[in-house]
Backbone as a printed PyTorch tensor [residue, N CA C, xyz], in Angstrom:
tensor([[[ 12.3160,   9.0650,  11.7800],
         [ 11.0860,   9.2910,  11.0460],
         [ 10.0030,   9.7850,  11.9860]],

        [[  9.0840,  10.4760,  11.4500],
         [  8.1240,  11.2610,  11.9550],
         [  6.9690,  10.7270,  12.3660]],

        [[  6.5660,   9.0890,  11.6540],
         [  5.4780,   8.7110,  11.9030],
         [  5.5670,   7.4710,  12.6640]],

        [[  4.6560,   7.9510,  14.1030],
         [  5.2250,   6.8710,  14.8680],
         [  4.0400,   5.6740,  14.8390]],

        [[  2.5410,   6.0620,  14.0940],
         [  2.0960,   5.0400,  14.3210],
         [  1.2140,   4.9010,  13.1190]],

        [[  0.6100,   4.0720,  12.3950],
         [ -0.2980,   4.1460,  11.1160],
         [ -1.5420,   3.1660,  11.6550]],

        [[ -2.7270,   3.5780,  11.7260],
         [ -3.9640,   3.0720,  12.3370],
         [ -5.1780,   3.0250,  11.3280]],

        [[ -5.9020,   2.1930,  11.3400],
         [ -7.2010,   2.4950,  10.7180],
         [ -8.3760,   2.0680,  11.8220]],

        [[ -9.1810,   3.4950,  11.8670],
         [-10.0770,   3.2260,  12.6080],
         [-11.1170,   4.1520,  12.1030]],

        [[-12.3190,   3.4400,  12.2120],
         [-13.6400,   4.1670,  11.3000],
         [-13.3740,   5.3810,  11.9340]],

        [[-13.6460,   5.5390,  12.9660],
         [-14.4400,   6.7820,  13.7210],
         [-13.2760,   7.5830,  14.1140]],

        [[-11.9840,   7.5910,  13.4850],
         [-10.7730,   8.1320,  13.2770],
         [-10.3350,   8.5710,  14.3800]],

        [[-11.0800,   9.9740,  15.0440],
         [ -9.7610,  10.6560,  16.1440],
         [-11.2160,  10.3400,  17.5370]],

        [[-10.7950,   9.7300,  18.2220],
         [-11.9330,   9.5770,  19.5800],
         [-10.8840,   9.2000,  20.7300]],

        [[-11.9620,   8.7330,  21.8310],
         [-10.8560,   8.5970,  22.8650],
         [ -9.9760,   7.7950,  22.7130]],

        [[-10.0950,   6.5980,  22.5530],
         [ -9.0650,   5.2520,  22.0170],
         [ -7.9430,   5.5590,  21.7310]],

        [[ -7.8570,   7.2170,  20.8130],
         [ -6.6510,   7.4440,  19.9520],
         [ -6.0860,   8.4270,  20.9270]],

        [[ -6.7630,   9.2830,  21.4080],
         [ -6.6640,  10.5480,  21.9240],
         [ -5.6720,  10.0360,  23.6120]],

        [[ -6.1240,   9.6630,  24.6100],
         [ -6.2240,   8.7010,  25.9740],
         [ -5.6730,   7.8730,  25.5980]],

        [[ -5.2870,   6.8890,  24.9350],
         [ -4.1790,   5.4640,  25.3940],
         [ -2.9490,   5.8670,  24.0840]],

        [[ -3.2590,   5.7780,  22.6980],
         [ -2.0210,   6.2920,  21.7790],
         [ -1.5310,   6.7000,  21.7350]],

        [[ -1.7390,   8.2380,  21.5730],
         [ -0.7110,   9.7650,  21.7100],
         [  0.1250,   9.6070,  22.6310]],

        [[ -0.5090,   9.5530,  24.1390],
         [  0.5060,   9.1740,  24.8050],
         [  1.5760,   8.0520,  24.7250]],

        [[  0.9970,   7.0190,  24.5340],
         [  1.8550,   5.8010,  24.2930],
         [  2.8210,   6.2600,  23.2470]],

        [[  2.6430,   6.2640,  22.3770],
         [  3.9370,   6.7170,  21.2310],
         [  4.1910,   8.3350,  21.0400]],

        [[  3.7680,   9.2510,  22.2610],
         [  4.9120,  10.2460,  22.3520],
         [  4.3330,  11.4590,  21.6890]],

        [[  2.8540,  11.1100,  20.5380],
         [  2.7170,  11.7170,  19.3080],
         [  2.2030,  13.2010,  19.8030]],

        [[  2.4470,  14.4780,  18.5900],
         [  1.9400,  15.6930,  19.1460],
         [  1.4210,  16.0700,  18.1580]],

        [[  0.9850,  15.1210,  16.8550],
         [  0.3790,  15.6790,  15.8790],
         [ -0.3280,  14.6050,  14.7480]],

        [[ -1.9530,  14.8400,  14.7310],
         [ -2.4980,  13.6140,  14.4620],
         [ -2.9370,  14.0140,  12.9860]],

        [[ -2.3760,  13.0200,  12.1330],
         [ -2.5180,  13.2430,  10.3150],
         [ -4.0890,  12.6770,  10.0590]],

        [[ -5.1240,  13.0920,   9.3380],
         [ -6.4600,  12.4680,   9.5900],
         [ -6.4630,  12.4730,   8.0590]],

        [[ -5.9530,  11.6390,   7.4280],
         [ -6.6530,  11.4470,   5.9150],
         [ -7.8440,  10.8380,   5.5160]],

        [[ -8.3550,  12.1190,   5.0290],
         [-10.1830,  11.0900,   4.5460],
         [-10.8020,  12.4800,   4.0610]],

        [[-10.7100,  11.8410,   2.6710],
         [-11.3210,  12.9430,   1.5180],
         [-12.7350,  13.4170,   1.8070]],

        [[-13.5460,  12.8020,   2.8080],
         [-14.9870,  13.3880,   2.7930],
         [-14.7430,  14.8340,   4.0960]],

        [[-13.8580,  13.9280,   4.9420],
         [-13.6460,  14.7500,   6.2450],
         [-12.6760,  15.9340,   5.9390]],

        [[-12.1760,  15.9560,   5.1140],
         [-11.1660,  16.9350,   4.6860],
         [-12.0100,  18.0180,   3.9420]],

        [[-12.7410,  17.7130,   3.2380],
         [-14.0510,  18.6800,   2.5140],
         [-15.2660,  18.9810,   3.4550]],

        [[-15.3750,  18.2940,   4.9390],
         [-16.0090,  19.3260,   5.7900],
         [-15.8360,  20.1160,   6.9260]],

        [[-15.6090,  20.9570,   7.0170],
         [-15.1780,  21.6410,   7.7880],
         [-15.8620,  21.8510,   9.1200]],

        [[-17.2860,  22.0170,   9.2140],
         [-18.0290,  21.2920,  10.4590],
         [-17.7180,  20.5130,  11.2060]],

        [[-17.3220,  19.1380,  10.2480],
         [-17.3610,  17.7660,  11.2790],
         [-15.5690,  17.7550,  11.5960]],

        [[-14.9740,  18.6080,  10.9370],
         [-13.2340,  18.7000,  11.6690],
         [-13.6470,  19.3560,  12.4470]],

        [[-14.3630,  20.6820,  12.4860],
         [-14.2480,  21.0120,  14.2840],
         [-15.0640,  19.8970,  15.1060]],

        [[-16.1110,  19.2480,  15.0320],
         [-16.0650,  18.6260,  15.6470],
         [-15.3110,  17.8870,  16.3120]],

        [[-14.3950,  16.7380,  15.2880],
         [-13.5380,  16.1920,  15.9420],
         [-12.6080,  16.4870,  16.6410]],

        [[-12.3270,  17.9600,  16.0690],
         [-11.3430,  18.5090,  17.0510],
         [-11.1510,  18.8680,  18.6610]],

        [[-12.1690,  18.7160,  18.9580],
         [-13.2980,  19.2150,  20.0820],
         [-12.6320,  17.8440,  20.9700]],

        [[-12.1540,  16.8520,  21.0730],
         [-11.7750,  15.4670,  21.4680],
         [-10.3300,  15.5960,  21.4090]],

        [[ -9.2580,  16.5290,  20.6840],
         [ -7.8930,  16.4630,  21.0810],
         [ -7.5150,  17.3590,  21.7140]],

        [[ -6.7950,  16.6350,  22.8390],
         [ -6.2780,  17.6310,  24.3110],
         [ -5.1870,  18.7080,  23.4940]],

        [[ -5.1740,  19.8760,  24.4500],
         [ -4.2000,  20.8070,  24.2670],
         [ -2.9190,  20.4560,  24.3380]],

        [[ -1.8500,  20.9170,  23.2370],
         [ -0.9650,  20.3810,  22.6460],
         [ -0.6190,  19.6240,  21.6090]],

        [[ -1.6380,  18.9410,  21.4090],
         [ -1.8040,  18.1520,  20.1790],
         [ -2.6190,  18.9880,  18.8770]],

        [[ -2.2110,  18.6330,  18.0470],
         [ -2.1530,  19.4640,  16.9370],
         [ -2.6630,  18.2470,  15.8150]],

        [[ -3.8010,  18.6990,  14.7660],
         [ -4.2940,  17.9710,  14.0600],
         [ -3.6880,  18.4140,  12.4970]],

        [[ -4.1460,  17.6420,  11.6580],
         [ -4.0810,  17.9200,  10.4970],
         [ -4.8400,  17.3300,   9.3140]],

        [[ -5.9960,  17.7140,   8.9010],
         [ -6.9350,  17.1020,   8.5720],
         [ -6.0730,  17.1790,   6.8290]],

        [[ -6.0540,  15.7710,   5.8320],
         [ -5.7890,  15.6530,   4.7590],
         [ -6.5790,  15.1560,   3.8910]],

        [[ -6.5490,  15.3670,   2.3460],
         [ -7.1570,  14.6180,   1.2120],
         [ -6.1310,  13.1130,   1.2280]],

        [[ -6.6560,  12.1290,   0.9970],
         [ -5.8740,  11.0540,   0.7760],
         [ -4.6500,  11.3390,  -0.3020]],

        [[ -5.1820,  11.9690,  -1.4470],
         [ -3.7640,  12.3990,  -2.1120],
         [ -2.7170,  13.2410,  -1.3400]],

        [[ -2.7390,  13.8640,  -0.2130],
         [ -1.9630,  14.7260,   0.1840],
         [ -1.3320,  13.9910,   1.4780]],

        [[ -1.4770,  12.7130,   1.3480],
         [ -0.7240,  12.1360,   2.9160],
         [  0.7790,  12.1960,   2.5590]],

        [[  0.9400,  11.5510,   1.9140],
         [  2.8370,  11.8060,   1.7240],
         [  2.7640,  12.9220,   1.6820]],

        [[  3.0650,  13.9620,   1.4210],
         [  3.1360,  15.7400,   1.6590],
         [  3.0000,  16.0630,   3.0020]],

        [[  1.8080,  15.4260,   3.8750],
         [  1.3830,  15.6130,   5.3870],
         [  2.6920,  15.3170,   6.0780]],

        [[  2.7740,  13.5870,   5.6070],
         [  3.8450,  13.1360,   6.6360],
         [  5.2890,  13.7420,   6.1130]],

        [[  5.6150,  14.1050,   4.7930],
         [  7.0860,  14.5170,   4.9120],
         [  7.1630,  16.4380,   5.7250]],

        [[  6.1520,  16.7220,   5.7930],
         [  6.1140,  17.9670,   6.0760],
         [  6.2560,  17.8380,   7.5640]],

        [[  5.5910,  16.5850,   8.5790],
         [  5.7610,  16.6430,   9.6200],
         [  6.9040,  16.1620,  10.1390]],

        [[  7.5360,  15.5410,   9.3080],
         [  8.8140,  14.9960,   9.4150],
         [  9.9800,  16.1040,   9.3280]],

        [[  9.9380,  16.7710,   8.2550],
         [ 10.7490,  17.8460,   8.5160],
         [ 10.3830,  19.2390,   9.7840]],

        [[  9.4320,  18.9180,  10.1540],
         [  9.0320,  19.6810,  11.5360],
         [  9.6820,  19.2430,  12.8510]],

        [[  9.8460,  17.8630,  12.7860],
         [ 10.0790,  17.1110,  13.5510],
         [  9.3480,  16.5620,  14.8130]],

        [[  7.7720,  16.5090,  14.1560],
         [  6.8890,  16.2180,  14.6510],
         [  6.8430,  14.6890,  14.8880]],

        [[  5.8650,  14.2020,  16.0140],
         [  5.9040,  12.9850,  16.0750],
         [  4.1550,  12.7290,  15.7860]],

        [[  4.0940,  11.7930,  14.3980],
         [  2.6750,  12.0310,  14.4740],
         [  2.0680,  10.6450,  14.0180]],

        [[  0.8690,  10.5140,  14.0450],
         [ -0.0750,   9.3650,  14.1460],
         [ -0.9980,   9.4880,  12.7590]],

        [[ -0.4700,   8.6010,  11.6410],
         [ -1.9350,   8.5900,  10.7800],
         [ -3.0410,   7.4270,  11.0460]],

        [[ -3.9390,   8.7730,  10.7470],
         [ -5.5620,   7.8830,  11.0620],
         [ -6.3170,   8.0140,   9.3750]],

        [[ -6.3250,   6.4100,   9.2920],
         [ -7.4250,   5.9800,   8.0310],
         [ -8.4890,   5.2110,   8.2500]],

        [[ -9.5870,   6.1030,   7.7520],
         [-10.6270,   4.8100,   8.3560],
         [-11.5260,   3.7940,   7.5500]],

        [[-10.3230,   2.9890,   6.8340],
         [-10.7620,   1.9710,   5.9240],
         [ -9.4770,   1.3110,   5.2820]],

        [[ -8.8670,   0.3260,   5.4520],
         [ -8.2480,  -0.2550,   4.4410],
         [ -7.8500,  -0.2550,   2.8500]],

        [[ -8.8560,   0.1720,   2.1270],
         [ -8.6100,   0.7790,   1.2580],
         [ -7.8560,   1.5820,   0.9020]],

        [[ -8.1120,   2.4830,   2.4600],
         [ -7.3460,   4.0860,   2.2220],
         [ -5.8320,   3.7540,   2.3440]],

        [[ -5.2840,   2.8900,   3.4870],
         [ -4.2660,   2.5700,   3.8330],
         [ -3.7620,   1.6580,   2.6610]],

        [[ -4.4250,   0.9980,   1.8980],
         [ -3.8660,   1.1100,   0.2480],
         [ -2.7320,   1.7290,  -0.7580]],

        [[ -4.3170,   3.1490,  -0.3840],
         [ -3.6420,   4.2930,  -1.4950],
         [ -2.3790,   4.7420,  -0.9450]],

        [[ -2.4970,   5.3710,   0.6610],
         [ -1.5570,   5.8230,   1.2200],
         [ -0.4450,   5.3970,   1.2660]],

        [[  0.0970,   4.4460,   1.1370],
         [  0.7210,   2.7800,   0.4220],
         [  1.6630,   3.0020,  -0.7140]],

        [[  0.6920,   3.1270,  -1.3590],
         [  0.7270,   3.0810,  -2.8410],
         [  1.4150,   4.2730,  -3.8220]],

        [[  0.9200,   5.8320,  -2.7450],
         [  1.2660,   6.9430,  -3.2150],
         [  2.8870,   7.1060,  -2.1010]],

        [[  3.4220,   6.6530,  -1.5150],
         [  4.4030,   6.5990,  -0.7710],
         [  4.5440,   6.7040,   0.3830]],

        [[  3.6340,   6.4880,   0.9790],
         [  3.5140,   6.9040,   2.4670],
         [  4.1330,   5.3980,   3.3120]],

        [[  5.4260,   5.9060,   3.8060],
         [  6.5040,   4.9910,   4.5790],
         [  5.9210,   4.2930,   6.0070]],

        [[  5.3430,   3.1120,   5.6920],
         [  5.1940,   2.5600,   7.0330],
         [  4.9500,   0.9680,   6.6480]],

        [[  5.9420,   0.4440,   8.1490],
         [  6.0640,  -0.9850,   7.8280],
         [  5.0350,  -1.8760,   9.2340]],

        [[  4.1680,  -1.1320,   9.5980],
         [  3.3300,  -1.7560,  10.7650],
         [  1.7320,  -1.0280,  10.6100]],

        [[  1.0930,  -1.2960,  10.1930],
         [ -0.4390,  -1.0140,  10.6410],
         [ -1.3680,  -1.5000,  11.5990]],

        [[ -1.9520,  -0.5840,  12.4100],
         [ -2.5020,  -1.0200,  13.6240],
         [ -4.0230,  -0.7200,  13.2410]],

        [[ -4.7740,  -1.7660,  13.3040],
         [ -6.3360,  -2.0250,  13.0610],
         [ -7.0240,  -1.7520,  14.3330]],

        [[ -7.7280,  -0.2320,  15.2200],
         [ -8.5410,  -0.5610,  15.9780],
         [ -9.6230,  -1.0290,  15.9880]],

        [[-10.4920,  -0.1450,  15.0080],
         [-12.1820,  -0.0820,  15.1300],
         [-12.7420,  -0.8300,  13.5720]],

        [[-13.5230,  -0.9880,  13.0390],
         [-13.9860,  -0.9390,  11.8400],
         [-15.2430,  -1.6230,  12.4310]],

        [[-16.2820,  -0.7940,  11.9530],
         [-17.7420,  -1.4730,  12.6330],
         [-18.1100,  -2.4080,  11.9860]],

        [[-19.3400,  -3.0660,  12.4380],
         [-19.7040,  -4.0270,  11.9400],
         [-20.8120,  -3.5760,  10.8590]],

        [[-21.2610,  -4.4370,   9.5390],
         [-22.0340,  -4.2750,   8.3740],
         [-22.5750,  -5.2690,   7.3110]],

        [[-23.4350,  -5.6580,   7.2950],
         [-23.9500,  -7.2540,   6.4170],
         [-22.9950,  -7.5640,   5.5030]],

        [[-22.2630,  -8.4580,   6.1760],
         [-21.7660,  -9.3470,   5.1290],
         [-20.0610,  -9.6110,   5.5990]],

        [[-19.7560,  -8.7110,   6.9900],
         [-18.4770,  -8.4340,   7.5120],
         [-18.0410,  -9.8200,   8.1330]],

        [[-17.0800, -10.1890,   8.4480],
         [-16.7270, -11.1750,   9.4600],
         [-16.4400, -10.5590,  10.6040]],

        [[-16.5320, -10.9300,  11.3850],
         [-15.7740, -10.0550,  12.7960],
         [-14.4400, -10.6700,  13.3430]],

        [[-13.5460, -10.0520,  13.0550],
         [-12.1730, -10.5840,  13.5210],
         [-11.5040, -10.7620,  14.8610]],

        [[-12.5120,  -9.2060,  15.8580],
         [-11.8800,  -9.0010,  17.1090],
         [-13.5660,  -8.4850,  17.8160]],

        [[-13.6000,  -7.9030,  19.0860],
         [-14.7480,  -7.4610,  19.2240],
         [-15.1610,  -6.1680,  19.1850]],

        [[-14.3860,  -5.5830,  18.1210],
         [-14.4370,  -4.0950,  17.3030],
         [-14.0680,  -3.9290,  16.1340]],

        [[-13.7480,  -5.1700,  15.3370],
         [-13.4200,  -5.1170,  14.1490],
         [-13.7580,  -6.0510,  13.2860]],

        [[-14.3850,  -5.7900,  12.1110],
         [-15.0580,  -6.4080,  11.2100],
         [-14.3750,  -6.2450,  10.1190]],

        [[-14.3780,  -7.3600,   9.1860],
         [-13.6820,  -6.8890,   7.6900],
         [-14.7120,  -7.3690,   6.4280]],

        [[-14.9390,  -6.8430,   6.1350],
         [-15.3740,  -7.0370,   4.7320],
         [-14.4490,  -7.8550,   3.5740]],

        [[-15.3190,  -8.2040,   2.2980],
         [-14.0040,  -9.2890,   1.9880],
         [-12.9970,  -8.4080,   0.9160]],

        [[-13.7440,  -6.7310,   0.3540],
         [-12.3660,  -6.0890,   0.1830],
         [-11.2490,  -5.3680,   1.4860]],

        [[-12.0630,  -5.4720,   2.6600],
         [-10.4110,  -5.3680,   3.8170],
         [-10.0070,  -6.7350,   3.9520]],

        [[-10.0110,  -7.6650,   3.5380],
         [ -9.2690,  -8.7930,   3.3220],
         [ -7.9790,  -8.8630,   2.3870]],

        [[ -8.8770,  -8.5750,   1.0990],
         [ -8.0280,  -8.0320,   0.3700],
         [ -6.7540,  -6.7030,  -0.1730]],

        [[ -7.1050,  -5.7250,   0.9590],
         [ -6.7960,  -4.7220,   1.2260],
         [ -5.5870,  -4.9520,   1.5980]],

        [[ -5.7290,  -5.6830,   3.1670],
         [ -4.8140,  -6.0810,   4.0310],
         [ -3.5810,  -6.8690,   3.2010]],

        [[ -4.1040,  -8.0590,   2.3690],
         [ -3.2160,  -9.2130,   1.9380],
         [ -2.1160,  -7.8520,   1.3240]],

        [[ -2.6870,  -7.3480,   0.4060],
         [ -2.3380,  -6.2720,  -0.7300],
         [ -1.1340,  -6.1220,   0.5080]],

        [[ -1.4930,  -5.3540,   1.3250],
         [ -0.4390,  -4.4500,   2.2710],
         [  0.8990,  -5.7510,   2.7430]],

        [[  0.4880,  -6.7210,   3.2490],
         [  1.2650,  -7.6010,   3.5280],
         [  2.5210,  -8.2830,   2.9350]],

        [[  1.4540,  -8.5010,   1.4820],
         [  2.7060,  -8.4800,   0.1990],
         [  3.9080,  -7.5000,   0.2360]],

        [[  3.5150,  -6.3390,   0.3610],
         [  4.6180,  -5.2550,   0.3870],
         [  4.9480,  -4.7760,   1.8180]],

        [[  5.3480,  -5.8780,   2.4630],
         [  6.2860,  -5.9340,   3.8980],
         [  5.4650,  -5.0870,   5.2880]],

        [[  4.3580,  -4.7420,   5.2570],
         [  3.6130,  -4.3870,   6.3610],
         [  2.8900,  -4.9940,   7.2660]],

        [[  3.0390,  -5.2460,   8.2490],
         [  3.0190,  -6.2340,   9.3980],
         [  1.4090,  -5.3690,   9.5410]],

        [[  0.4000,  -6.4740,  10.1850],
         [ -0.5230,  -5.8440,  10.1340],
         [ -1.2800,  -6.2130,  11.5830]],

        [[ -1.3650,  -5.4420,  12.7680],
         [ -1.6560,  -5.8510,  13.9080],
         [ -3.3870,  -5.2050,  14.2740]],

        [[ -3.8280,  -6.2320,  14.7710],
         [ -6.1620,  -5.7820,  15.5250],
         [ -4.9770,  -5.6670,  16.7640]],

        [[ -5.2070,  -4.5700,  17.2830],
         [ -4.8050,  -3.7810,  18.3270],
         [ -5.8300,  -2.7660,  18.8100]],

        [[ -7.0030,  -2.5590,  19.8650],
         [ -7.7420,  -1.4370,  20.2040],
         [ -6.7800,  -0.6330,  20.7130]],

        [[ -5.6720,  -1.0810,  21.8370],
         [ -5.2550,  -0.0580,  22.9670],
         [ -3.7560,  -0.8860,  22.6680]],

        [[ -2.7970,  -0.1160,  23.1650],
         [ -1.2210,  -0.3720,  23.5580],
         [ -1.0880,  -0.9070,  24.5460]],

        [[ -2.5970,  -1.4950,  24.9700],
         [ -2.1560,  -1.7940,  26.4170],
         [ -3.0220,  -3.6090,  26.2790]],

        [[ -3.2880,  -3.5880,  24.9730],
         [ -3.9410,  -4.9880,  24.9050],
         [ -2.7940,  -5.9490,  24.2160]],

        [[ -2.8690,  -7.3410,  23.8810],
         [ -1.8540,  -8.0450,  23.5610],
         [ -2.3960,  -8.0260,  21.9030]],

        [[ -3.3760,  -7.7150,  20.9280],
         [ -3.5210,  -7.6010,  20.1780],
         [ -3.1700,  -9.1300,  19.0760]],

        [[ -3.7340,  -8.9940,  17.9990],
         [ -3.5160, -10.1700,  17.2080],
         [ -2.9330,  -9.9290,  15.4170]],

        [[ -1.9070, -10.7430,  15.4540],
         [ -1.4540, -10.1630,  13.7940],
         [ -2.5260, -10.9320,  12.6870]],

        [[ -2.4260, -10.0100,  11.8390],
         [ -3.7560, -10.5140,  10.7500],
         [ -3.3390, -11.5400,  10.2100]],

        [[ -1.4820, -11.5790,  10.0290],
         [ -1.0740, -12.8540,   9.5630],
         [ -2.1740, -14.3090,   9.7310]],

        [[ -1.8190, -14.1490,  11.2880],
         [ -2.4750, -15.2420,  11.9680],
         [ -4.0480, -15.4320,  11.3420]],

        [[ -4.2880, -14.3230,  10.3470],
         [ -5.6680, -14.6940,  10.2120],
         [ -5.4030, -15.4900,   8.4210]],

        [[ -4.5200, -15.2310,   8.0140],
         [ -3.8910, -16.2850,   6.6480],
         [ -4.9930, -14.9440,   5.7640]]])
């Protein structure tokens, strides 16, 4: 399979992902689902501006992630989806998108969040988000870097 890693992180493609991930899992092509970012075309070059040469982006509508990932799969790409909200990793879920591990870097902080790690906050629908995902066999790891020991949300009940 094509997708070597499934992440949610607000601020989607930055160094975090770019510098410790890609490399770590091999990836040469980063899936960015997020319906606002997919409708601007400005702020994709921006982000683009942050992935090293060789790596190859692919900015998606949340409806179009299964299509992204089977397309990169039959490429035989190795690639990384970035969602930046729980929710999204829901839909993506929901509409078929094959993954049995989600890795939580970033989610900022916002009145009313708990803070789980010291970059990640959940609100009480990413609580619910998460459980949702868990039910249907997805291991759910607060991981910033591949190089930290990270904590399963299990552990958070």
């Amino acid at each position: 399979m094509s997708l070597v890693l499934a992440r949610i992180d607000c601020r989607l493609i930055h160094g975090q992902v770019v510098e410790t991930w890609v490399p770590h899992v091999k990836a040469n092509l980063l899936i960015v689902a997020n319906d606002d970012l997919a409708a601007n075309p400005m702020l994709r070059s921006v982000m683009e501006l942050a992935v090293p040469v060789g790596i190859r982006v692919r900015f998606c509508r949340l409806d179009e992630v299964v299509a992204a990932i089977a397309e990169a799969d039959r490429a035989g790409d190795r690639s990384i989806l970035l969602l930046s909200n729980a929710s999204d990793a829901v839909k993506a879920r929901r509409d078929g998108a094959s993954f049995n591990l989600l890795n939580i870097g970033n989610l900022h902080f916002a009145e009313g969040k708990v803070q789980i790690s010291p970059s990640v906050f959940f609100a009480p629908e990413d609580f619910e988000a998460l459980r949702w995902l868990r039910s249907h066999g997805v291991s759910v790891c607060v991981k910033g870097t591949p190089f930290e020991s990270g904590m399963s949300f299990e552990a958070e009940g």
